[in-house]
C-alpha positions as protocol buffer text, in pm:
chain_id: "A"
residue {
  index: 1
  type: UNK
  ca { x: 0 y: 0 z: 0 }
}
residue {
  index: 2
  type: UNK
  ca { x: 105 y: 340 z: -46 }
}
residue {
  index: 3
  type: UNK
  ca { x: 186 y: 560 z: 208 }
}
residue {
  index: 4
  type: UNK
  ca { x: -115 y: 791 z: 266 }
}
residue {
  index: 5
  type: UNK
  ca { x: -396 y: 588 z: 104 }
}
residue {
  index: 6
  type: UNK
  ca { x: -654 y: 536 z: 359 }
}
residue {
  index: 7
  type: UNK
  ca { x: -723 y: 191 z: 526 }
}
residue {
  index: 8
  type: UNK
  ca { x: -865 y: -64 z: 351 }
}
residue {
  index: 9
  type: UNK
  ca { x: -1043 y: -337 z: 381 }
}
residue {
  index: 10
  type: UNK
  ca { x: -888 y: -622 z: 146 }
}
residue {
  index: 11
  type: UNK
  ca { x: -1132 y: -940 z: 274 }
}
residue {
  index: 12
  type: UNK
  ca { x: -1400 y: -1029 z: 557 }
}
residue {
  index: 13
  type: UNK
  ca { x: -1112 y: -1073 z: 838 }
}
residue {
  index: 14
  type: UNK
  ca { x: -797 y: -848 z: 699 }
}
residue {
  index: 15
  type: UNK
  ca { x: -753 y: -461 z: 717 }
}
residue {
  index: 16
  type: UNK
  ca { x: -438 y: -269 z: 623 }
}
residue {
  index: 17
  type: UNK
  ca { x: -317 y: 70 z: 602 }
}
residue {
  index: 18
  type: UNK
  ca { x: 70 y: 209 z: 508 }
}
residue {
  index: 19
  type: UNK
  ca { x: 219 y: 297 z: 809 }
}
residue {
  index: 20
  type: UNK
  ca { x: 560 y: 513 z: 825 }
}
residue {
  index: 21
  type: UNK
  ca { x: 858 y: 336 z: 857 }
}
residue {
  index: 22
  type: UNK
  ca { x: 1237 y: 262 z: 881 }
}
residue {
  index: 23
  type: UNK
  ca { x: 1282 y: 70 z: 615 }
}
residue {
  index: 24
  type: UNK
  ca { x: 1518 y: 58 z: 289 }
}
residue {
  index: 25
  type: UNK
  ca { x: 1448 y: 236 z: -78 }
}
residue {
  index: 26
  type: UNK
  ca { x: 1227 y: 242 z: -280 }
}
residue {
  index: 27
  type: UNK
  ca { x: 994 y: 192 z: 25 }
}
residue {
  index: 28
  type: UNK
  ca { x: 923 y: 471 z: 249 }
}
residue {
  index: 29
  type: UNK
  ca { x: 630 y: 239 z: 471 }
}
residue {
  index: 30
  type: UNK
  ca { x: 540 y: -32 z: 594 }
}
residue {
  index: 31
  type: UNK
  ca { x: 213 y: -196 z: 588 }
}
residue {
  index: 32
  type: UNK
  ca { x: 22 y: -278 z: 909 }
}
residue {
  index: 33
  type: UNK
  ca { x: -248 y: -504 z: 876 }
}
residue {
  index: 34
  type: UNK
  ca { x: -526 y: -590 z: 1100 }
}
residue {
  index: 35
  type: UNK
  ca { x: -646 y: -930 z: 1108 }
}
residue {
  index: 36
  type: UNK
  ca { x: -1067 y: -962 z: 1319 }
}
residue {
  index: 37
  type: UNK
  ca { x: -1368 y: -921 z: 1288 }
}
residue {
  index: 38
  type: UNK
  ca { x: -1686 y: -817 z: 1529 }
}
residue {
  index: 39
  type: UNK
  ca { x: -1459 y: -570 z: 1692 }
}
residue {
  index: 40
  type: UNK
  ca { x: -1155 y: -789 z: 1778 }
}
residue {
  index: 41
  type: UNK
  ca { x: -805 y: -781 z: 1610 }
}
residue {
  index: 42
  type: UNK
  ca { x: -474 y: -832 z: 1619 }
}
residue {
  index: 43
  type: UNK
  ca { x: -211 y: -550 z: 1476 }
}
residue {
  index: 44
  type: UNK
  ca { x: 92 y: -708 z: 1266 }
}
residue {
  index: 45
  type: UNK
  ca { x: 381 y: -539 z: 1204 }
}
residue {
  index: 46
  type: UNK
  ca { x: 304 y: -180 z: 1378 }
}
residue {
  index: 47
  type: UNK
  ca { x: 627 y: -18 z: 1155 }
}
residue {
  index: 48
  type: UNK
  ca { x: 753 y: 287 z: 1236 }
}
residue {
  index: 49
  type: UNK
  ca { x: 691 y: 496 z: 1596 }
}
residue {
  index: 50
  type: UNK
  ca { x: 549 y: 855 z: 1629 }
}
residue {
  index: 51
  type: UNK
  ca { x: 238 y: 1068 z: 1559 }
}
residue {
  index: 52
  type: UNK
  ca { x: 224 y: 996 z: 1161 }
}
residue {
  index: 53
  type: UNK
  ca { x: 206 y: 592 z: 1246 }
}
residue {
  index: 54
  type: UNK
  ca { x: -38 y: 604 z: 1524 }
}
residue {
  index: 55
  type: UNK
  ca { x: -290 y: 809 z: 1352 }
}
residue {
  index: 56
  type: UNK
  ca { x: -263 y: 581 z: 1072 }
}
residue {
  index: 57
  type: UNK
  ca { x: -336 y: 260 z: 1250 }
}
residue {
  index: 58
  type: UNK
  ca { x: -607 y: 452 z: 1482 }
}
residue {
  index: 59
  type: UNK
  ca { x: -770 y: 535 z: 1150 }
}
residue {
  index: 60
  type: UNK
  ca { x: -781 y: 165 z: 1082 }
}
residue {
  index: 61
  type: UNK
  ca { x: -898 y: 67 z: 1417 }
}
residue {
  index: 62
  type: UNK
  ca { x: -1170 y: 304 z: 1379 }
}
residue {
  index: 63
  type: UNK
  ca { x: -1218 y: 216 z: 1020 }
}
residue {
  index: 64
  type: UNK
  ca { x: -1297 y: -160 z: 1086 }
}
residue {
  index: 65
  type: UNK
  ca { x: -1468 y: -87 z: 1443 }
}
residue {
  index: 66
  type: UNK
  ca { x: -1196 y: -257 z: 1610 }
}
residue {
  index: 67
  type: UNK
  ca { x: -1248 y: -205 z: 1994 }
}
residue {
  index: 68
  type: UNK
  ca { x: -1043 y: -481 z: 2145 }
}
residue {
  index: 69
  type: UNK
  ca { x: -666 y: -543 z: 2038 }
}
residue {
  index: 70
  type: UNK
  ca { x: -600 y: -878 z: 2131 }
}
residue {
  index: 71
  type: UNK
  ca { x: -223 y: -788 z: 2083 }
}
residue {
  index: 72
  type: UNK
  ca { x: 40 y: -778 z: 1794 }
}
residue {
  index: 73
  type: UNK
  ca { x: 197 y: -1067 z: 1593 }
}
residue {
  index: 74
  type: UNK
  ca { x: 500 y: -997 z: 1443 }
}
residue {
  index: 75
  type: UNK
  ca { x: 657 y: -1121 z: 1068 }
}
residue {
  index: 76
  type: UNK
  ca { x: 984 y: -1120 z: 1180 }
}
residue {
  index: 77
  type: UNK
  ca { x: 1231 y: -876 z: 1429 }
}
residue {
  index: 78
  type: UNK
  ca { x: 1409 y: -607 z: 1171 }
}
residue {
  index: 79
  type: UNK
  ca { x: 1310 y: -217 z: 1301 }
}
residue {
  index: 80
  type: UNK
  ca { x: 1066 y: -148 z: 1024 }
}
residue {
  index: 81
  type: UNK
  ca { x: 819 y: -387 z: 1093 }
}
residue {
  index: 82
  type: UNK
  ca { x: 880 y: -374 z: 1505 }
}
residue {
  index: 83
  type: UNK
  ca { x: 966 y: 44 z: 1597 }
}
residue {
  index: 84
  type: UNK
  ca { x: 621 y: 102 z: 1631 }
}
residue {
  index: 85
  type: UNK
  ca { x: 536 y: -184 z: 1895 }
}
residue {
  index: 86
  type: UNK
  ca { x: 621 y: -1 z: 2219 }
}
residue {
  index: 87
  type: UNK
  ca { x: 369 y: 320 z: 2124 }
}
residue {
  index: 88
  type: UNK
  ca { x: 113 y: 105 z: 2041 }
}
residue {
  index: 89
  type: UNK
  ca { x: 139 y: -85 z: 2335 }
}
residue {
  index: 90
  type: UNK
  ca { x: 166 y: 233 z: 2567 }
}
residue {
  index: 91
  type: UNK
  ca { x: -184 y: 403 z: 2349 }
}
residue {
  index: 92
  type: UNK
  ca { x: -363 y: 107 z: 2332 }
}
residue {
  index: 93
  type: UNK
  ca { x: -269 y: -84 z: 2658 }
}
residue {
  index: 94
  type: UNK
  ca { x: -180 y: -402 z: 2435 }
}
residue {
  index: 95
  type: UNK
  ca { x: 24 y: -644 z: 2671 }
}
residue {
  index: 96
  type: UNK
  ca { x: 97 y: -960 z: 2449 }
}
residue {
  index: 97
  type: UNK
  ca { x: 355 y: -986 z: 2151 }
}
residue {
  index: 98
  type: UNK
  ca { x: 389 y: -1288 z: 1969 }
}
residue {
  index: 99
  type: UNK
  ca { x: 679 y: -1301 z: 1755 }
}
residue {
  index: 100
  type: UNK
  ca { x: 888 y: -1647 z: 1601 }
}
residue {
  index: 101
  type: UNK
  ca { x: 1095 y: -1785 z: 1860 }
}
residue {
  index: 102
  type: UNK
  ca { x: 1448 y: -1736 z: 1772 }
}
residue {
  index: 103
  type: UNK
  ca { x: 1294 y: -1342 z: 1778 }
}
residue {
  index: 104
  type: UNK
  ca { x: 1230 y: -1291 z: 2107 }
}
residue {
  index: 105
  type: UNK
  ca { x: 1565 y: -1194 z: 2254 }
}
residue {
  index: 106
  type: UNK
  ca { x: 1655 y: -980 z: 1966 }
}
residue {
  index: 107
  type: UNK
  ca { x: 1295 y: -802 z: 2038 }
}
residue {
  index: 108
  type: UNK
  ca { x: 1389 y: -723 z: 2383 }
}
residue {
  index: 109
  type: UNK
  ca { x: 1736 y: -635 z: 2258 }
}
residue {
  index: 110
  type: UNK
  ca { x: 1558 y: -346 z: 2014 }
}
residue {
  index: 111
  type: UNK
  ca { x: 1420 y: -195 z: 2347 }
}
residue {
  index: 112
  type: UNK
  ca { x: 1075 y: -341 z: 2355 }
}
residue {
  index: 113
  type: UNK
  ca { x: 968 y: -242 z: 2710 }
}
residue {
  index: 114
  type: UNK
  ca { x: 940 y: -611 z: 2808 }
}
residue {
  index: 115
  type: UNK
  ca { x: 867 y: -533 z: 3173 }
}
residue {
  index: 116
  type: UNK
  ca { x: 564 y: -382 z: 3022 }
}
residue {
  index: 117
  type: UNK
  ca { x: 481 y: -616 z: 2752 }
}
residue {
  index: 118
  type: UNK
  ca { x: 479 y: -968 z: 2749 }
}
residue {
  index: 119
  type: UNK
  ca { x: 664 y: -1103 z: 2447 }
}
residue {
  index: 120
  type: UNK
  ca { x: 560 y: -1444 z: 2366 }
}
residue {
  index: 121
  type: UNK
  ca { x: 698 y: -1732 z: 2137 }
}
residue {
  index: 122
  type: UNK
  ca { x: 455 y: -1802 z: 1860 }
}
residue {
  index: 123
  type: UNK
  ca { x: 561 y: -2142 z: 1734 }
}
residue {
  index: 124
  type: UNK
  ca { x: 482 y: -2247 z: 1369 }
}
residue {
  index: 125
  type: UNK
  ca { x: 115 y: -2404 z: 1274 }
}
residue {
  index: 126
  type: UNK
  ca { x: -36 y: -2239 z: 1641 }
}
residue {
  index: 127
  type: UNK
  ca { x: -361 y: -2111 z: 1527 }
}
residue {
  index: 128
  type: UNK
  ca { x: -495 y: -1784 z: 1682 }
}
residue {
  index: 129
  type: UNK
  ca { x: -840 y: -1612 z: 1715 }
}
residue {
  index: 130
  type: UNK
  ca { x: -943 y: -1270 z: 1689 }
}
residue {
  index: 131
  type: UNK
  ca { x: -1352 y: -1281 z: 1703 }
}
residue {
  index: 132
  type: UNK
  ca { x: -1483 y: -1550 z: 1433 }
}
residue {
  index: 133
  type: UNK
  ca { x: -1159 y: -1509 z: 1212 }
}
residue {
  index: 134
  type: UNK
  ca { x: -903 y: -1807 z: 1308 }
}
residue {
  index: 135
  type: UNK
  ca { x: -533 y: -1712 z: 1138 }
}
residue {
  index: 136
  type: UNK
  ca { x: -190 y: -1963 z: 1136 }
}
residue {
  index: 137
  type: UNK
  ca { x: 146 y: -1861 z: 1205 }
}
residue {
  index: 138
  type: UNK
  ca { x: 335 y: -2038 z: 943 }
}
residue {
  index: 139
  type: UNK
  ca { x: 723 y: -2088 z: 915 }
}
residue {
  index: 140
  type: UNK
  ca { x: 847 y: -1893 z: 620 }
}
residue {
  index: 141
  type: UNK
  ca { x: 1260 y: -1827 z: 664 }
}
residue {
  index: 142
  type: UNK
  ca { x: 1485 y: -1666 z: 403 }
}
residue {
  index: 143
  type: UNK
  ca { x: 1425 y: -1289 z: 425 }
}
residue {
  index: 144
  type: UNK
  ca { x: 1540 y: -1356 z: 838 }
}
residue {
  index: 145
  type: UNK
  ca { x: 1591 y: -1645 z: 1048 }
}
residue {
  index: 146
  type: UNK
  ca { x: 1292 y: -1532 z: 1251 }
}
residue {
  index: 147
  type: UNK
  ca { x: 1059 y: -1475 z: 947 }
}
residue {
  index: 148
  type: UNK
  ca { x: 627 y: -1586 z: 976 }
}
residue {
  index: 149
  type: UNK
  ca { x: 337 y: -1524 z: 763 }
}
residue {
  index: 150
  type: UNK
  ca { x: 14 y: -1525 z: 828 }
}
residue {
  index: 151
  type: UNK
  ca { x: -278 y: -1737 z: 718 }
}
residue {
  index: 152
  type: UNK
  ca { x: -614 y: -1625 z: 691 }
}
residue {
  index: 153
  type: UNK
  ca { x: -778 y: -1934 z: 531 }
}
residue {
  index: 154
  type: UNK
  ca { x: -1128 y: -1844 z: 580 }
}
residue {
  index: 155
  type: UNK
  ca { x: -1001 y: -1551 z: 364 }
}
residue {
  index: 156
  type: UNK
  ca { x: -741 y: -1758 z: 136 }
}
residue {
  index: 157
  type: UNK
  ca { x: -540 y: -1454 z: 256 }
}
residue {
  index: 158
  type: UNK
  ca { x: -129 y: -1458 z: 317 }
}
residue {
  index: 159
  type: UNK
  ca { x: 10 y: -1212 z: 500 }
}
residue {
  index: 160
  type: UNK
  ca { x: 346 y: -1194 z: 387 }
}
residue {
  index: 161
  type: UNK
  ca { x: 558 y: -982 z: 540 }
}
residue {
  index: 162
  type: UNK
  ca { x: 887 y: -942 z: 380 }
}
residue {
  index: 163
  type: UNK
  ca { x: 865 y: -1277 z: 210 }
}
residue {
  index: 164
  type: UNK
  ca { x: 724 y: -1081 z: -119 }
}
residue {
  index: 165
  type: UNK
  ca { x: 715 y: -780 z: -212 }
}
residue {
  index: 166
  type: UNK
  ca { x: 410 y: -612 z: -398 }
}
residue {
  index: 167
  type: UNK
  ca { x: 605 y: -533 z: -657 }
}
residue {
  index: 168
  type: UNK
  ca { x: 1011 y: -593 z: -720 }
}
residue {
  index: 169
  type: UNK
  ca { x: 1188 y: -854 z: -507 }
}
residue {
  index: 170
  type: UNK
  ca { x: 1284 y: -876 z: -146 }
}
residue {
  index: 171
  type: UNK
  ca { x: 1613 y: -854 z: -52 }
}
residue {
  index: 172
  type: UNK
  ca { x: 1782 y: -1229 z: 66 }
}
residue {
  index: 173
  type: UNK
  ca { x: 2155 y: -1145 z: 202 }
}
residue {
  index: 174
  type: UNK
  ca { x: 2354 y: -1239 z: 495 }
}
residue {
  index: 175
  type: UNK
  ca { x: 2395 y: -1261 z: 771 }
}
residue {
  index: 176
  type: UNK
  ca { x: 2009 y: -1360 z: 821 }
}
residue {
  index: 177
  type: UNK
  ca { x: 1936 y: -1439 z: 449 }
}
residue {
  index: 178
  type: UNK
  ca { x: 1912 y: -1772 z: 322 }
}
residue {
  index: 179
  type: UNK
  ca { x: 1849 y: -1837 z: -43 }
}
residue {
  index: 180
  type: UNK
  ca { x: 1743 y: -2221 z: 34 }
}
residue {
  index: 181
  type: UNK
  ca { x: 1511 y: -2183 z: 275 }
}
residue {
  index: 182
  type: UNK
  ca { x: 1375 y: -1860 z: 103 }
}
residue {
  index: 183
  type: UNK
  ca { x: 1303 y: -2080 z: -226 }
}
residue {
  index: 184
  type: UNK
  ca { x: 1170 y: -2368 z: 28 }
}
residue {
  index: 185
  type: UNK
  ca { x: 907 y: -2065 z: 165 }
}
residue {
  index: 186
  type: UNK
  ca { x: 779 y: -1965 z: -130 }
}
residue {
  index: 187
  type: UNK
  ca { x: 684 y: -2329 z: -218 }
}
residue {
  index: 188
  type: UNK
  ca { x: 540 y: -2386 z: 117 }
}
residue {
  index: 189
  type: UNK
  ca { x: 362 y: -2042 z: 71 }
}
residue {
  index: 190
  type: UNK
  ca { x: 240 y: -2124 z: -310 }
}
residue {
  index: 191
  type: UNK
  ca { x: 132 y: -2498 z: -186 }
}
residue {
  index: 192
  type: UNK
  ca { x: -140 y: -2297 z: 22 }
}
residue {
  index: 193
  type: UNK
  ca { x: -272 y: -2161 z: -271 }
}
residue {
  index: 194
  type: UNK
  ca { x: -378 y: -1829 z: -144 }
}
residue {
  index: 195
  type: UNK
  ca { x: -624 y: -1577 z: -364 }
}
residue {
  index: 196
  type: UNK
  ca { x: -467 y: -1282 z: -153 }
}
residue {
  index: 197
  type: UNK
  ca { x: -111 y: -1178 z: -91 }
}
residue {
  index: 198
  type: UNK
  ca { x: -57 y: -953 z: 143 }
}
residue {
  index: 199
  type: UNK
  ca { x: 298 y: -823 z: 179 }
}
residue {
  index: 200
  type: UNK
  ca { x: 492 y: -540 z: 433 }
}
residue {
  index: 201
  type: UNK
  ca { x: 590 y: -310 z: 129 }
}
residue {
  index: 202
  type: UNK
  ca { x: 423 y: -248 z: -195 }
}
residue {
  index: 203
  type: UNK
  ca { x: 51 y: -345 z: -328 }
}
residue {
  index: 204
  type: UNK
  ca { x: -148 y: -642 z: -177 }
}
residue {
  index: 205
  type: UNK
  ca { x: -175 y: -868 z: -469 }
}
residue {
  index: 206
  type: UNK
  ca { x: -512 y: -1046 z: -543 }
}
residue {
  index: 207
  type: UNK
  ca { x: -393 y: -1230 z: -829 }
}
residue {
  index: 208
  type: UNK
  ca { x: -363 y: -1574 z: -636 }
}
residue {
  index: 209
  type: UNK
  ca { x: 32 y: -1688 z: -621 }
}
residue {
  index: 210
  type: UNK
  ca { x: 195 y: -1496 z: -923 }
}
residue {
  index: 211
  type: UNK
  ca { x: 374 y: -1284 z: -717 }
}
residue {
  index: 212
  type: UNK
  ca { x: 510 y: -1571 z: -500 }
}
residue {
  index: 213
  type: UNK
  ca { x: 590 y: -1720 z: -842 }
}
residue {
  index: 214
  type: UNK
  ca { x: 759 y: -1421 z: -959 }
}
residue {
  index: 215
  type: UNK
  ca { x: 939 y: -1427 z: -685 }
}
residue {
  index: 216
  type: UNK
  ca { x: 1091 y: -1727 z: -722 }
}
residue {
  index: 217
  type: UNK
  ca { x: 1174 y: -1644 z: -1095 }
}
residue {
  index: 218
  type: UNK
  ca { x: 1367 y: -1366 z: -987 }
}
residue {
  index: 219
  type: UNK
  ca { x: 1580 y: -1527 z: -713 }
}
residue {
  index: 220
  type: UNK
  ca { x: 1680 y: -1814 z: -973 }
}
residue {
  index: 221
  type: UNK
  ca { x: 1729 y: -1548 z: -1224 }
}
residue {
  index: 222
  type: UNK
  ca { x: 2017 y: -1365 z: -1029 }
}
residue {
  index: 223
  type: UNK
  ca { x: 2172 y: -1757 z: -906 }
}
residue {
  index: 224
  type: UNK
  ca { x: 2184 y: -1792 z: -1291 }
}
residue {
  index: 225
  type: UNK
  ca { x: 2375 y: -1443 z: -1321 }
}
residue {
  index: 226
  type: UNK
  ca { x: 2594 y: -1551 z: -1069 }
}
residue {
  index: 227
  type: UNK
  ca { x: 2704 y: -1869 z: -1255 }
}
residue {
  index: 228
  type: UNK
  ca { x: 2732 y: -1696 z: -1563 }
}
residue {
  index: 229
  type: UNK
  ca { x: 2965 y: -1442 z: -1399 }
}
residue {
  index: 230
  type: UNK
  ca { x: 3148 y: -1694 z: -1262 }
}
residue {
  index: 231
  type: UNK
  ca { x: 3198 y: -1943 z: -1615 }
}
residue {
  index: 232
  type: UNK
  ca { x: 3316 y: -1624 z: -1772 }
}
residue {
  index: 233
  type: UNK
  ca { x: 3632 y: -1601 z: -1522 }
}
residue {
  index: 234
  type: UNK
  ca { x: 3494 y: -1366 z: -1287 }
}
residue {
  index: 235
  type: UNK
  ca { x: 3560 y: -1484 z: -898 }
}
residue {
  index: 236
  type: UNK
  ca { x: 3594 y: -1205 z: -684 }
}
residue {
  index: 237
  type: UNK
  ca { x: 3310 y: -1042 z: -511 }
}
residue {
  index: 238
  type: UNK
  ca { x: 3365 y: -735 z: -631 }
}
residue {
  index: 239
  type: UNK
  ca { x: 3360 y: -842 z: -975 }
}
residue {
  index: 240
  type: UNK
  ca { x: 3043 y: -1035 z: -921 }
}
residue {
  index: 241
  type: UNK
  ca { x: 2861 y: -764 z: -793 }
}
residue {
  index: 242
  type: UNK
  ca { x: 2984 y: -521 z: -1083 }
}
residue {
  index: 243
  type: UNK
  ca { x: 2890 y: -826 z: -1357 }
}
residue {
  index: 244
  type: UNK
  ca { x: 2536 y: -876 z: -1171 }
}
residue {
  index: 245
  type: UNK
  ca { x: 2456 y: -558 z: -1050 }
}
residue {
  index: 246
  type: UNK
  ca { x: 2634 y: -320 z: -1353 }
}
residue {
  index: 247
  type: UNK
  ca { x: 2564 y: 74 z: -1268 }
}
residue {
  index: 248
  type: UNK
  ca { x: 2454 y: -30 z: -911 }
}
residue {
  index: 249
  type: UNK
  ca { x: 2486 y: 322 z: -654 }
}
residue {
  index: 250
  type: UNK
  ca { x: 2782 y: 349 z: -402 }
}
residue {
  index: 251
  type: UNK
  ca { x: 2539 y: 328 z: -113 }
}
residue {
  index: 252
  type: UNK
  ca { x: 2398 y: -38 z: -220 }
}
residue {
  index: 253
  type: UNK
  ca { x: 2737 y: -208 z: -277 }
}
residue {
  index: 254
  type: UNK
  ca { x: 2693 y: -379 z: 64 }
}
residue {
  index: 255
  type: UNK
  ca { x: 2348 y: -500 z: 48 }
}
residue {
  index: 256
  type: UNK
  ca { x: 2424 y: -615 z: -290 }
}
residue {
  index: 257
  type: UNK
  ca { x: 2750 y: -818 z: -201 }
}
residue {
  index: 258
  type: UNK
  ca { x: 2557 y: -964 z: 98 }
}
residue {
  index: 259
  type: UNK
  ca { x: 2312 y: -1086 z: -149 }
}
residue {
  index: 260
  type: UNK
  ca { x: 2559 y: -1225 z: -370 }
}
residue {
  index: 261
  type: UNK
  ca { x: 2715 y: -1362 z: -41 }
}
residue {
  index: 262
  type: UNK
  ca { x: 2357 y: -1602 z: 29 }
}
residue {
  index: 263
  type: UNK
  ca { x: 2366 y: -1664 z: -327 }
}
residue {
  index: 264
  type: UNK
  ca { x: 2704 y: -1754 z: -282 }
}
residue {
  index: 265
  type: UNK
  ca { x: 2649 y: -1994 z: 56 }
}
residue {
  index: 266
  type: UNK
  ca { x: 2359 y: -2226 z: -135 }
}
residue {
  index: 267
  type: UNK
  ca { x: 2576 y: -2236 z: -450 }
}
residue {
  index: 268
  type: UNK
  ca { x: 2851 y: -2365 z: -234 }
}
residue {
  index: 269
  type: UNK
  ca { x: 2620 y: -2633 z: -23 }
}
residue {
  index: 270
  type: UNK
  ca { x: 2495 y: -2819 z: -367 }
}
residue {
  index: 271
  type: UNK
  ca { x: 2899 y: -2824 z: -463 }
}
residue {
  index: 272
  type: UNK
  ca { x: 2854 y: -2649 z: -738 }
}
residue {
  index: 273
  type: UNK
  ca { x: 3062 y: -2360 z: -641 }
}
residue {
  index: 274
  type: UNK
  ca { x: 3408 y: -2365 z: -527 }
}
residue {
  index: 275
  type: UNK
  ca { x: 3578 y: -2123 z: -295 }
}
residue {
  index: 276
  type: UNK
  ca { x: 3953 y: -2085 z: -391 }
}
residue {
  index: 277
  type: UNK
  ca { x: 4019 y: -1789 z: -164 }
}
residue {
  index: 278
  type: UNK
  ca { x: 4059 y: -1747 z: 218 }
}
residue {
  index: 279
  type: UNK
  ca { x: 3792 y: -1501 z: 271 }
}
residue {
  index: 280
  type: UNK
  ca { x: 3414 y: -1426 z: 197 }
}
residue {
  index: 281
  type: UNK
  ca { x: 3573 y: -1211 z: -71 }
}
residue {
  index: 282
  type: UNK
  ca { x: 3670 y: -1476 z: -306 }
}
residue {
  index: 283
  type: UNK
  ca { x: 3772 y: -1617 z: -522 }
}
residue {
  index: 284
  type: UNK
  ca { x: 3502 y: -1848 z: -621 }
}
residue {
  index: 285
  type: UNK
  ca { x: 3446 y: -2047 z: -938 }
}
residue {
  index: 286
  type: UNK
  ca { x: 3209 y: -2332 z: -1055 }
}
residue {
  index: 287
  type: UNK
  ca { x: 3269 y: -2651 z: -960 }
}
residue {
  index: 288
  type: UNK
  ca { x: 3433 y: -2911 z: -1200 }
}
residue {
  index: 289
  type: UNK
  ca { x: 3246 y: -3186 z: -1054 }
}
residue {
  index: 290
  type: UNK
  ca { x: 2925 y: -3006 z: -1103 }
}
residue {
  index: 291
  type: UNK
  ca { x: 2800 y: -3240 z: -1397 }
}
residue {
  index: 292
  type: UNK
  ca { x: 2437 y: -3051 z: -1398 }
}
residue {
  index: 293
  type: UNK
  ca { x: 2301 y: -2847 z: -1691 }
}
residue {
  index: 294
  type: UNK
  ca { x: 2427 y: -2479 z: -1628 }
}
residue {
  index: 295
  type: UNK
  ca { x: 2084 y: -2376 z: -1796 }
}
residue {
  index: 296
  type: UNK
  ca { x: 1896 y: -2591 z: -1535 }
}
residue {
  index: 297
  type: UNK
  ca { x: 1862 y: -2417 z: -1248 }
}
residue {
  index: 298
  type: UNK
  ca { x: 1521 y: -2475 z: -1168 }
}
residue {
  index: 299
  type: UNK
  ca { x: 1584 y: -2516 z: -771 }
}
residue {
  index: 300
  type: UNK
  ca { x: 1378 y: -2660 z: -491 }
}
């Protein structure tokens, strides 16, 4: 959603509305969604803190004629989706924070007034209520170790968090990236077959899994860049980035080479990489026992 748009509501049980946030270009917000019905709801991913983001989620609380907040799930820990959790807590007395397991330490380490608020381990497949509307935390690493979506199935509606985005790709890069399990998500994600996609940054897409699909095209699109880089005799990461990323800005070298990086890792696992140098930097080259067809690469 765009920042400014008023809330909408994008099925029986799901609400969102583009909230202000910290987050990385193109995007300047983050969307919040509200998942109830009959006046109860659950906030995920508040984004950003201050005036601007309150208003906007009071407007959607008012909008749907949300009166109790059962509390707010989280997609995963980075400050975009989590800055705005402590004001919303103090405005709206919510007192329960459900976020991935391997999250909750870094939550309390982003300053989440846990003495106020109770931050709670939401394991995979638990199933939580807000009024008649019943929605699944579901396991969906690669963007971050502690990554979820959320499944509305009443709705056929995904929120995604940062495992799409609306429109362009997600970024995948270490440390927490993982370009495995991220292909392994979107599968798991796609084998729902969801009519709505409902991601942090960009539009909400209603056109069933294309954009989980596109997804996928694009992350096995840049592996096959990074192959092709590398049969043409260039190893270092430098090189690699300048080969896969030509023109790219100053400012994004570093997300870029930790993209390469995850590429790099998963290339590396299914031996058909090889690392020839002593550090991350290179250099790397394909593997001579890697007997597969370089225009194969159709992944998990």
């Amino acid at each position: 959603m765009i920042l400014g748009e008023p809330p909408r509501r994008w099925a029986a049980g799901l609400w969102g509305v583009a909230v202000p946030s910290p987050t990385l270009a193109p995007w300047n917000a983050t969307t919040a969604y509200l998942i109830g019905a009959e006046g109860v709801g659950w906030i995920v991913d508040p984004g950003g803190a201050g005036s601007d983001a309150g208003a906007a989620i009071d407007a959607m609380l008012a909008a749907s004629g949300t009166r109790t907040l059962k509390g707010v799930l989280l997609t995963h820990t980075h400050r975009d989706h989590v800055a705005g959790v402590a004001d919303l807590a103090r405005r709206h007395g919510v007192d329960d924070v459900r976020v991935h397991p391997a999250g909750v330490s870094r939550l309390v380490d982003l300053a989440v007034p846990a003495a106020k608020v109770r931050i709670r381990a939401l394991t995979p497949g638990r199933r939580l209520t807000a009024g008649p509307v019943v929605v699944e935390a579901v396991a969906t690493p690669g963007h971050a170790r502690d990554h979820l979506a959320y499944w509305v199935a009443g709705d056929r509606a995904l929120v995604a968090g940062d495992l799409v985005a609306g429109e362009g790709s997600t970024w995948v890069g270490l440390p927490d990236g993982d370009v495995t399990e991220y292909l392994g998500s979107l599968a798991a994600a796609a084998a729902l077959a969801p009519r709505l996609v409902a991601p942090a940054h960009g539009p909400v897409r209603e056109d069933g899994t294309r954009v989980l699909d596109e997804a996928r095209a694009h992350r096995l699109a840049r592996e096959r860049a990074v192959l092709a880089a590398l049969r043409a005799g260039i190893g270092d990461l430098a090189g690699l980035r300048e080969a896969v990323y030509p023109g790219l800005e100053a400012a994004a070298h570093d997300l870029a080479e930790r993209s390469l990086l995850a590429h790099l890792r998963k290339l590396l696992h299914e031996r058909r990489v090889v690392h020839l140098g002593a550090g991350e930097t290179g250099p790397y080259a394909p593997d001579p026992r890697d007997a597969s067809d370089p225009d194969d690469r159709s992944g998990p």
